[in-house]
C-alpha positions in Angstrom: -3.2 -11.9 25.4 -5.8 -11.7 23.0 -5.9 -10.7 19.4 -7.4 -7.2 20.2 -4.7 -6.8 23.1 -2.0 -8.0 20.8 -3.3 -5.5 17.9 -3.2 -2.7 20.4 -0.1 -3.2 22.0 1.6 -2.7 18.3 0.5 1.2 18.3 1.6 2.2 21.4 0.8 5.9 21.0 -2.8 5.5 20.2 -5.2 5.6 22.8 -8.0 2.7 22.6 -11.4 3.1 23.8 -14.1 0.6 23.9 -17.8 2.2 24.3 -21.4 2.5 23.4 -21.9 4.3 20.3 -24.6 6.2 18.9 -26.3 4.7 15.8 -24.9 2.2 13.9 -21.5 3.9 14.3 -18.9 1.0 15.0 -15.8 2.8 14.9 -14.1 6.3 15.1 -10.4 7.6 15.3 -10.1 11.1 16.3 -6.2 12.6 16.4 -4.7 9.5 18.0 -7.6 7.9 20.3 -9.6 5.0 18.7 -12.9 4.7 19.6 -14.5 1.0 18.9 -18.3 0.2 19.3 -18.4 -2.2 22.3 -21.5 -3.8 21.4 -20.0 -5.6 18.7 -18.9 -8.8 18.8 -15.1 -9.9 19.6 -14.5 -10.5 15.7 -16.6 -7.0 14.9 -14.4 -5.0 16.9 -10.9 -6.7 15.8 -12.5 -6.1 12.1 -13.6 -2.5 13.0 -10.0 -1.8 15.0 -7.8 -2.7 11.6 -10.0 -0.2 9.7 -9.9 2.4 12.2 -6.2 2.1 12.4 -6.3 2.4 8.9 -7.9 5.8 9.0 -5.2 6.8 11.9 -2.1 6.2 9.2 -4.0 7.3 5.8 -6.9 9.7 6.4 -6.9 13.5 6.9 -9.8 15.7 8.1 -13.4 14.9 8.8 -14.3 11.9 6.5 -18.1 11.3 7.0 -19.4 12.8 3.9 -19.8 10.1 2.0 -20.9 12.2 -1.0 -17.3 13.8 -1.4 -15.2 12.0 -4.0 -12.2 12.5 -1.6 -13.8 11.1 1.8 -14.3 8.4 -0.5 -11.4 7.4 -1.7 -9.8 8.2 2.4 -12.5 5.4 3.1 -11.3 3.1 0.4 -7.7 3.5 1.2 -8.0 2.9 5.3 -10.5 -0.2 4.5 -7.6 -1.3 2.4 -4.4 -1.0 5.3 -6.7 -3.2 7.6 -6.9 -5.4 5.1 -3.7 -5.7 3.7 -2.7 -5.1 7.7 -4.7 -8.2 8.3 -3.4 -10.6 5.2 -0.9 -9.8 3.0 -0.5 -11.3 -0.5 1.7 -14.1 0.7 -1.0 -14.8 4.0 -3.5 -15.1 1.2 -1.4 -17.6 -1.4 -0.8 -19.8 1.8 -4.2 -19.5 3.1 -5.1 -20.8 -0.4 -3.0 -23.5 -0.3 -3.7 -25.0 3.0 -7.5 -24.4 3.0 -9.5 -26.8 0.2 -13.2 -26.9 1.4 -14.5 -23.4 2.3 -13.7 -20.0 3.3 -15.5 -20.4 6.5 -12.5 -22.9 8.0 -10.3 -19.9 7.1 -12.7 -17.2 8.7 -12.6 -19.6 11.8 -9.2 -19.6 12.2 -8.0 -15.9 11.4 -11.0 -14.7 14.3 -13.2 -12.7 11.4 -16.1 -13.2 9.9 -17.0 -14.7 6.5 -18.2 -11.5 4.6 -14.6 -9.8 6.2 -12.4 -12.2 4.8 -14.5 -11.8 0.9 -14.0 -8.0 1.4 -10.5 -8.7 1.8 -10.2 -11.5 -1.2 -12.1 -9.2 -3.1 -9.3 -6.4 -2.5 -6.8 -8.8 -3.8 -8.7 -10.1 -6.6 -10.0 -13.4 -5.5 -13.5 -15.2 -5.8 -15.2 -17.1 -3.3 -17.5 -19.7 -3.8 -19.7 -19.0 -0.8 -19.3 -15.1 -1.2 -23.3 -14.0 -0.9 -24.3 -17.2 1.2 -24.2 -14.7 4.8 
């Protein structure tokens, strides 16, 4: 089982899609389906699939007015269950400690992708040295 598989066999009352989607849309939960763009790549799609499950346990309503102070902050708290779904504060300290040379080994290993794993530093307060090298 994969890490997707194994992410989506914790939530066994949502339903998971995986489809072509219009525009640069790479995720959407509707009720209890998740839809994920499947023309991302593995570690898009496990990245897009915490933050959509995110939105599934903390948003209400139509979201996608961005200009709406509320939608915003809906967006901001669903970005931050993935993350702190993904790595919790003790993940992080160990992480830390067992990684010396550079984020990318730790990237590597969780299955995400550089720029993820600063959003997800940057949540908990952390600065990386290779943050704007992507």
């Amino acid at each position: 089982m994969n890490k997707i598989e194994d992410l989506m066999s914790r939530f066994p009352d949502i339903r998971f899609e995986f489809e072509p989607m219009p525009g640069k849309l790479c995720g959407l939960n509707i009720g209890n389906q998740i839809t994920i763009n499947e023309c991302l790549s593995y570690e898009e799609q496990y990245q897009w699939l915490t933050e959509e499950l995110g939105h599934y346990y903390t948003s209400v309503g139509d979201i996608s007015d961005y200009s709406v102070t509320d939608n915003q902050k809906q967006e901001y708290r669903a970005r931050k269950w993935g993350y702190q779904y993904l790595l919790n504060e003790g993940d992080i300290e160990k992480l830390l400690t067992k990684y010396h040379e550079t984020d990318y080994e730790i990237a590597e290993d969780l299955g995400i992708q550089v720029p993820f794993l600063h959003e997800i530093g940057f949540s908990y307060g952390l600065d990386y040295k290779h943050a704007f090298d992507y």
